[in-house]
N, C-alpha and C positions, 0 to 999 in steps of 0.2 A: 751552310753556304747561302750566299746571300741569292735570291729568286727574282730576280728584275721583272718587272712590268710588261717590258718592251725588250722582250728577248733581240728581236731584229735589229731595231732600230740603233742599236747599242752594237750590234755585230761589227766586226774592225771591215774593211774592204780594201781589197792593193789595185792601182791603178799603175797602168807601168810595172816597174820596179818599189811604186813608193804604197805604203801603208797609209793608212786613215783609219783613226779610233772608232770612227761611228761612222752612220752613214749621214748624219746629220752636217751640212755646206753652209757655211755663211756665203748667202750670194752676195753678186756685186750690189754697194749701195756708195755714193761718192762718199768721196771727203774732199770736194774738190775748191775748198777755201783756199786757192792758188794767190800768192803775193804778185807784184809787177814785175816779179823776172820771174816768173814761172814754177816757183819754187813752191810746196805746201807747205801747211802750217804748221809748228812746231808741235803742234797737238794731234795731228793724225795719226802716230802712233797707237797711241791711247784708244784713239776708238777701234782702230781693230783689234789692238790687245785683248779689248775687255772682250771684244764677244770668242777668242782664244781663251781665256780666262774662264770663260763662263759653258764652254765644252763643246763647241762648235768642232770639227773634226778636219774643215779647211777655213781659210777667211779670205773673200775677195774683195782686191781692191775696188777700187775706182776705177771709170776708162779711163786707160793709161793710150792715146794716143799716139799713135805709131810715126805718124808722120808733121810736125808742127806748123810747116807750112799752109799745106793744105787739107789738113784731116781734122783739126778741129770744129766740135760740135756749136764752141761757145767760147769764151774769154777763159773763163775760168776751168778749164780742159788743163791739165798736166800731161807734159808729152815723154815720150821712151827717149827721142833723138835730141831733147834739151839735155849738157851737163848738167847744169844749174839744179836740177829733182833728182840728181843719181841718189846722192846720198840720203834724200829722202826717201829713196824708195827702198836702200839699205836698211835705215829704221825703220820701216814698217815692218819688214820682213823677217828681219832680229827680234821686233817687239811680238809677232805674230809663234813665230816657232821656237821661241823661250819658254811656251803655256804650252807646247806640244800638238799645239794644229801646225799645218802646215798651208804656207802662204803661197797664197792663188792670184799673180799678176791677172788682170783682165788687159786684154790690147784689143783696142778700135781705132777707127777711121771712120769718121762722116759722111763722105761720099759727097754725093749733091748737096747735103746738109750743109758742112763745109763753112766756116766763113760769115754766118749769118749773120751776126755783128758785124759791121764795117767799122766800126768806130775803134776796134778792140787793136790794142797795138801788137806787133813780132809777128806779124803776117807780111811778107815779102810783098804776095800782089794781095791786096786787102778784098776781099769781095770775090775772088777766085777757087771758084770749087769744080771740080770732075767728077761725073755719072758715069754710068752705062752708054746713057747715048747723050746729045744734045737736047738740052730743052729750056723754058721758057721757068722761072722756079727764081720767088722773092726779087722779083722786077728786075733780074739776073738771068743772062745767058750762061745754063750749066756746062762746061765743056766735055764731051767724049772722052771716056780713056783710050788714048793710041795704045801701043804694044808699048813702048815706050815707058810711058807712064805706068801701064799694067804690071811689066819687069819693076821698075820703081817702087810700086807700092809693093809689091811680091817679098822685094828682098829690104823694106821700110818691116816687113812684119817678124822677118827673120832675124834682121839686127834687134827689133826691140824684145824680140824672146832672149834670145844670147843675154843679149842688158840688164832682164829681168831675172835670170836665171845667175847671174854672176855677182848680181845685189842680195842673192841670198832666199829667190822665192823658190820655192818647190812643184807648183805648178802652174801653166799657161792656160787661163784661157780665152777663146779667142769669140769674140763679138759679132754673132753672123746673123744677128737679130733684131728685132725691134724697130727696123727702118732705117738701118745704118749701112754703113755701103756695101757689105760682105748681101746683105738682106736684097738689096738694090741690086746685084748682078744676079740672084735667085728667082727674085720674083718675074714673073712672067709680064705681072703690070708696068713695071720701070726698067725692064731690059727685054729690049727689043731688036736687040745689034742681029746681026744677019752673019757675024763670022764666029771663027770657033767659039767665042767668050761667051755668044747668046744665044736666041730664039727662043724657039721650041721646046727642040730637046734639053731632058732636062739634064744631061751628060754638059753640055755645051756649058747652061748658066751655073750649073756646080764646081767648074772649070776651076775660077779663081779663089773662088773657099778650101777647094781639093789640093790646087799648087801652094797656096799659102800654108797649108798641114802640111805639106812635103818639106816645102823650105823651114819649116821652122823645127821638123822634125829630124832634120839635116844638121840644122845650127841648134838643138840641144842635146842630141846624141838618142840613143837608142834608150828605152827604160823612163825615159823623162816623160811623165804626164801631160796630156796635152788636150784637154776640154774642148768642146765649143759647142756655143752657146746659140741655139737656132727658134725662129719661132714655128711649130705642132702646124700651126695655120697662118696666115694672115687676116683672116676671120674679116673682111670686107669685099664686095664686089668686086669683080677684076684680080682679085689678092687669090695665090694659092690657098687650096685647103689641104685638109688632113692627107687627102690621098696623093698628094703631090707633096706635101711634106714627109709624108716614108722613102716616096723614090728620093728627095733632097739625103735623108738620112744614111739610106742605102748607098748613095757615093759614098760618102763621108766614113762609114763603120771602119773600112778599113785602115784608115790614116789619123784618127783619133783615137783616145782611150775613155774617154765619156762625151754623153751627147746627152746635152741639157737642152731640155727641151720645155721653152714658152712659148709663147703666143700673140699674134698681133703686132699692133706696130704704132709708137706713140706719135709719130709724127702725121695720123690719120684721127682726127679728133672721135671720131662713133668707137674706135675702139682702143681708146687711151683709156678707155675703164677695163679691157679685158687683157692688155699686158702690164697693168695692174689695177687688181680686181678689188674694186669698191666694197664699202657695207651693203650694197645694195644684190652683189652677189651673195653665192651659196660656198662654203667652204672648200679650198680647191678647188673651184672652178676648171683650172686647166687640166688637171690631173690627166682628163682624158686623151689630153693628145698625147703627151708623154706616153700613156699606159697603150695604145694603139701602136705606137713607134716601138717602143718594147719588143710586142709580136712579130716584127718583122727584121730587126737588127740582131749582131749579136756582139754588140757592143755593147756594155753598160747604160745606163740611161737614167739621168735627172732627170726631176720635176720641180717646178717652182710654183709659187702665184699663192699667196692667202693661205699658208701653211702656218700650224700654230700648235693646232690640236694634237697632242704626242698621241692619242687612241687613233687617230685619223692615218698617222704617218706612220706607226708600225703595219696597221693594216695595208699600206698604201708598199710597203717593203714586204711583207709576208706574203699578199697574194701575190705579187708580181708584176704589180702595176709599172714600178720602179726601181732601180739599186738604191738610189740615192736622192734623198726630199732636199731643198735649198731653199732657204727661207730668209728676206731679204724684214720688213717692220716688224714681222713678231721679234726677233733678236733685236731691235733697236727698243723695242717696249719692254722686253726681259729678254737680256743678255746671258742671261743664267737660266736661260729655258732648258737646254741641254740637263745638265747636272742637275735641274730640279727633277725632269724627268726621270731621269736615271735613277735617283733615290726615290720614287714611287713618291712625290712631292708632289703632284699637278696641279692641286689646288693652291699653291703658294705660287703659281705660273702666272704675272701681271698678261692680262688677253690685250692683244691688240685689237685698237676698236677701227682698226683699216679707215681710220680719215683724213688719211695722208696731209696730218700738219705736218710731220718729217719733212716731206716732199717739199711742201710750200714754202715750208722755212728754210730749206737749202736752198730752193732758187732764187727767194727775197729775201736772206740775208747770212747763207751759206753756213749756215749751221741744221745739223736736224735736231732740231725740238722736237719733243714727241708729250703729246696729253699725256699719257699716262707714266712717263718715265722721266722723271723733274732731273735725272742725271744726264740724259740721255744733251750729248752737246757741249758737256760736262765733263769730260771723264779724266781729264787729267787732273782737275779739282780733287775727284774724288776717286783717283788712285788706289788710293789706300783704305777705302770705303769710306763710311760714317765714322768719325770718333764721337767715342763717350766727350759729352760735356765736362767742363773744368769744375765748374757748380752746378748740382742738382738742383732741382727747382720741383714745386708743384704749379704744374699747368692746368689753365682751365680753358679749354677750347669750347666756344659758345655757338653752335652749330652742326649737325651733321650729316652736310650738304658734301660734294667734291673737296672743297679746297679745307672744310674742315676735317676730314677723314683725314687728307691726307699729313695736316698739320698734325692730330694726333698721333698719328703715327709717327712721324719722322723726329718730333719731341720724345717719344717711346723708345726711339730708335740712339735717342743721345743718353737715354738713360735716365727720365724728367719721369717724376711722379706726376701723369696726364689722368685726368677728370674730362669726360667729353658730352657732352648735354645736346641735348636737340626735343624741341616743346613738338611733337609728332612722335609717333608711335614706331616710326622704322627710320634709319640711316637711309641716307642716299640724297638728300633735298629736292630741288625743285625738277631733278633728271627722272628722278622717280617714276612721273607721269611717261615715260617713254619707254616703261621696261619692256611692254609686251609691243613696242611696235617692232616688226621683223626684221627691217634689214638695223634695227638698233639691240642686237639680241647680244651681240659682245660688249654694251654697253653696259647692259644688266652684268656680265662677266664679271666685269672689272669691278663693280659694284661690290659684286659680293666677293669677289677677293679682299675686296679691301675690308669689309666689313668680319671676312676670316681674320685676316692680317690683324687688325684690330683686336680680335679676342687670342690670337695667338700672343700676342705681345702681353697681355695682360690690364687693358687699360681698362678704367671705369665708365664705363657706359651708363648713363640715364638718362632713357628716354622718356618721354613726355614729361619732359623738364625744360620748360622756360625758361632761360637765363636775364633772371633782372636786375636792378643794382643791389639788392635789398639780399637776393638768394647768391650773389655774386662773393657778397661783401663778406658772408655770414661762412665763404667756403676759406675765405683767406689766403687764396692762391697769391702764387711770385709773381707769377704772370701770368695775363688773361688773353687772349688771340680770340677775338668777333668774326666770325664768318657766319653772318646771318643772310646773305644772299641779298635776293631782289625779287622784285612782284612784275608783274606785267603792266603796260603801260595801256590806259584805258582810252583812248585817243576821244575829243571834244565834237563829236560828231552828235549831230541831230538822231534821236531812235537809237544812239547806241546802248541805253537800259530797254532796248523791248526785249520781249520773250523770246524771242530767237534769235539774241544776241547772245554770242558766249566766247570766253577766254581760250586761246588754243591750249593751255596748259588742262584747262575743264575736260574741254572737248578728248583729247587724249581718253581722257578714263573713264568719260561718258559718251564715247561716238554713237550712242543709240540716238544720241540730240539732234548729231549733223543731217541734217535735210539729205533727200538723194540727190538736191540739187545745192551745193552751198556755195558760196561767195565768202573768201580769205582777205582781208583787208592786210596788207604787209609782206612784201617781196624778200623778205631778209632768209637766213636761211631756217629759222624757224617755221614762219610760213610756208616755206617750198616743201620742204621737211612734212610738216603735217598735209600737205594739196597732195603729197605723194602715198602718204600714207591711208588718205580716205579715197583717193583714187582707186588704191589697189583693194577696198572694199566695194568698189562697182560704183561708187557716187562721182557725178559728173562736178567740177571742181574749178571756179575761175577765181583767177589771185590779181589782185590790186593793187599796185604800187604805184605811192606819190611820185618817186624819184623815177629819173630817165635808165636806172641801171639796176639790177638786183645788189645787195650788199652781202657777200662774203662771208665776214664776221674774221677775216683776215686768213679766211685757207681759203686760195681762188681755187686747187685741184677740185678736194672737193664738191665744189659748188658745179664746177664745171662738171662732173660726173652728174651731179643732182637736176642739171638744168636738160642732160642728156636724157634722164629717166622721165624727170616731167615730160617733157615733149613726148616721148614713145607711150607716156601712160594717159594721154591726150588731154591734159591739162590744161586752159589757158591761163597767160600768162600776160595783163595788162599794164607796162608800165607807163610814165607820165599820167597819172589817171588818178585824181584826188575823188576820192568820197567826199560827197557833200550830204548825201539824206540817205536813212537805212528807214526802210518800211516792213512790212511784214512779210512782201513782197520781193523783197530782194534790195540792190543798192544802186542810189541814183550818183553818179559820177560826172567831172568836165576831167575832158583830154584835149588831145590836140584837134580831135573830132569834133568839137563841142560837147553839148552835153550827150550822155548816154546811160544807157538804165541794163542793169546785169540782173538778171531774176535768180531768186534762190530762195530754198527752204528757210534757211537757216546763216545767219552770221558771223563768222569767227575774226575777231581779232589777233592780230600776232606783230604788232608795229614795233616791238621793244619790250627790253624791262628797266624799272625803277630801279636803284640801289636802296635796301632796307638800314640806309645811313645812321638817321637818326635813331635807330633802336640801337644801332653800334656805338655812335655817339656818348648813348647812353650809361654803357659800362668804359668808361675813359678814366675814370679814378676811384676806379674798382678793383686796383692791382697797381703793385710798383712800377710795373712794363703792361704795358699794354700795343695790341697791333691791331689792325685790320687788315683784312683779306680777302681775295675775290672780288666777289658781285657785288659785296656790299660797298665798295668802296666805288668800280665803276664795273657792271655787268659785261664783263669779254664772253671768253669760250675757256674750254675744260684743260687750254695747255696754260693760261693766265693763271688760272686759281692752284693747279697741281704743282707750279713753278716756284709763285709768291710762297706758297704753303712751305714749300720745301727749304727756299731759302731764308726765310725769319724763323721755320724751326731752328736750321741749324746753326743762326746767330746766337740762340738764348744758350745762356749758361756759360759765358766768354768770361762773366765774372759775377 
């Protein structure tokens, strides 16, 4: 008999009347690429499939908006009460419980959110949204919910369970978190009403979270699962905490059949890192509110937030912390985390490296892209996986840095006799330098996954192998793929060769160099990136930026989480503010201040990198097909090179 790993985690659990294979949840993550009438895209099937597919035990939609009027978040919100998405939310739910998970409608309402787009059209009164009380919110008077209204939204929640439950999903759940308006009549900070709906008591503001379980519990019948989904704390001043989130819990036990339980609340910028949890935290993070709420309920209880780790998540089911883990990026970076677990696989588990390019990419251009999962956004593409190539080829991947790993690979993966060179003594490129920094410790993860990946498949690895045209020519590949990355960009400043001048990529692997006092020339998020890092070694740490803004590198989430920890890890942060003289003394500057002089030990530059072109260049008819990719061509970030890599792998061999 086969001896699972994860005896728990693997355990079936019934909620209601209904079963679940595992206890492992695909939480809600959108798909909410909504067309001009309201319909989704003929691709969201697909992504919930796969993570059904890949052994997830339920799959949650998107918010599914209960009311279209006035309960949307944003434009692209899918509503329960549009016809127009019925039958899309049929197909999710057919595509979902065909793989033998069972589909998890999520339903919300905005609340005061509401409407924030004015521009966005099928809004009756456009800019009209209802709170808990009246107030002053996006240059917008929020209106009061009357009783009226409260009845309205009550039985908005109850039509769209019925809606969801007859399109074929298997369970409800319901959205009482994160700052949304179930959250908003909870909190003690944004509900303030004086009659039965609010105050104080916390009987009062659990009021319309409790009637909304009822009525929905009413319109799906007895036995039907019905989730919801609250945050442990509000984790901000004036924001409930843990001990007020039990009593929230303690109404609720009775009229629910799991209580998911996260934290925070994103429309509070200090803790949009903690209802989701940065590289910058500790794994699980939230665990603990969940595993508190536990000892007091005796209702089931989810946990959510930076779940990945299968050793983390059975412990986290075995002691008692939880029933049931819910894991929203790690299943977008490996979709097949499930089933790899379960066959005692975890080292073939791609880590999420939590820097929410998913995130960014959904809200700037409604798909999630993910760094480390080039399908991921994909998935109706590749349906049916990777095929073998039409023609085998030998490939010579000249690099391995990110985007050549993963070229190797995915050429491996077509069935290509792959040759993979890199003139340094280990895989990984120029990320290398960042393994041991700590909140980049899943960086190193994935590193070495791939670098398993890589000898699991069988490819030829030689390292401290140069690729030139001479050693190129001599190997007689079909095709050659250049990913020889980029260098750092050495900016033309006065004193920038003194001795205590050095490259942020140096500084990494030599921080014994960095002064206690140093000066960061480059706002990007490299620069932030390492001010954060030498920070948290006790070095006091001012960063220089020519431009008026920090630069991204095109994940704003991120950056905005990074710009939260610099500030608390007491960084300065100067932008408008060109270097003009480095001395040994530190660095003389003009801002809008005029001139100004920053002292410090030591100098690091971090302005950019070059593209190592011309040495790509180089090998161009050195092979039939030849490509370039990544950095060497124009230096992005780690979802560019994993992406490019993946899809010129699997052009090659068409003929």
């Amino acid at each position: 008999m086969y001896k699972c790993k994860y005896p728990h985690l693997f355990e079936p659990i019934t909620l209601g009347r209904t079963w679940f294979r595992n206890r492992i949840f695909a939480s809600p993550t959108g798909y909410q690429n909504t067309a001009a009438d309201g319909s989704l895209a003929e691709f969201a099937p697909y992504y919930y499939s796969r993570k059904a597919q890949g052994g997830a035990a339920s799959v949650a939609t998107c918010e599914i908006i209960v009311d279209k009027e006035i309960g949307k978040g944003g434009p692209r919100h899918v509503s329960a009460d549009d016809p127009t998405a019925y039958m899309d939310f049929c197909r999710i739910a057919n595509a979902v419980t065909r793989y033998g998970a069972v589909a998890t409608a999520e339903l919300q309402h905005a609340g005061m959110y509401a409407n924030r787009d004015l521009s966005f059209a099928g809004a009756a009164s456009r800019g009209e949204a209802y709170g808990p009380v009246e107030m002053e919110l996006d240059g917008r008077i929020i209106k009061p919910m009357d009783e009226a209204m409260i009845e309205r939204t009550i039985k908005k929640y109850a039509d769209a369970a019925a809606t969801m439950k007859r399109a074929g999903f298997g369970m409800i759940l319901i959205h009482g978190g994160h700052g949304w308006m179930l959250q908003q009549f909870l909190s003690p900070y944004t509900n303030t009403r004086t009659d039965k709906w609010g105050g104080a008591p916390i009987e009062n503001r659990a009021r319309l979270a409790v009637a909304i379980c009822d009525a929905i519990r009413k319109a799906v019948g007895p036995g039907f699962p019905i989730e919801f989904r609250m945050s442990g704390s509000e984790c901000y001043d004036g924001g409930y905490d843990i001990n007020e989130g039990i009593a929230i819990a303690k109404q609720l036990e009775d009229h629910v059949d799991l209580i998911h339980v996260s934290a925070g609340s994103h429309e509070v910028a200090e803790v949009f890192t903690v209802t989701h949890p940065r590289m910058f935290l500790g794994e699980g993070p939230n665990v603990k509110y969940a595993a508190e709420i536990k000892k007091n309920v005796h209702t089931p209880v989810a946990t959510v937030g930076a779940l990945g780790d299968p050793d983390m998540m059975e412990e986290i089911i075995a002691s008692g912390k939880a029933d049931v883990v819910e894991i929203a990026r790690s299943l977008i970076a490996d979709p097949d985390l499930p089933t790899k677990a379960r066959m005692g696989a975890e080292e073939r588990i791609t880590p999420c490296l939590r820097c929410l390019s998913c995130f960014s990419n959904e809200v700037q251009v409604g798909e999630k892209y993910c760094a480390v999962n080039p399908s991921s956004g994909y998935e109706f593409e590749q349906r049916h996986g990777i095929p073998k190539a039409d023609v085998k080829k030998k490939v010579l991947v000249a690099g391995g840095g990110i985007g050549g790993m993963q070229a190797a690979i995915s050429c491996a993966q077509r069935g290509h006799d792959v040759i993979l060179c890199e003139k340094s003594s280990t895989l990984g490129g120029i990320l290398l330098c960042e393994k041991d920094v700590p909140f980049k410790r899943n960086l190193d993860r994935y590193m070495q996954h791939q670098i398993y990946e890589i000898g699991h498949l069988g490819i030829d690895v030689r390292l401290n192998t140069e690729v030139t045209p001479e050693f190129a020519t001599s190997l007689e590949p079909d095709v050659l793929i250049a990913s020889l990355g980029s260098r750092p960009v050495k900016p033309p400043i006065p004193g920038i060769d003194g001795k205590n001048v050095y490259s942020g990529e140096y500084i990494y692997t030599h921080t014994e160099d960095a002064g206690n006092s140093t000066v960061i020339l480059g706002g990007g998020l490299v620069g932030l990136e390492l001010a954060l890092f030498l920070a948290g070694m006790g070095k006091k740490i001012t960063v220089i930026e020519m431009l008026d803004h920090v630069s991204d590198g095109g994940n704003f989430l991120h950056m905005e989480g990074l710009l939260i920890e610099i500030k608390n890890a007491g960084v300065e942060l100067h932008l408008s503010t060109r270097a003009d003289k480095i001395t040994e003394e530190g660095v003389y500057c003009t801002s809008e201040k005029g001139e100004e002089f920053f002292a410090g030990d030591s100098v690091i530059y971090a302005v950019g990198m070059r593209p190592n072109r011309d040495a790509a260049e180089a090998l161009r008819f050195c092979a039939p097909e030849f490509y370039m990719i990544g950095d060497c061509i124009t230096p992005k970030n780690i979802t560019n090179a994993t992406s490019m890599a993946f899809e010129i792998s699997n052009s090659i061999g068409r003929f």
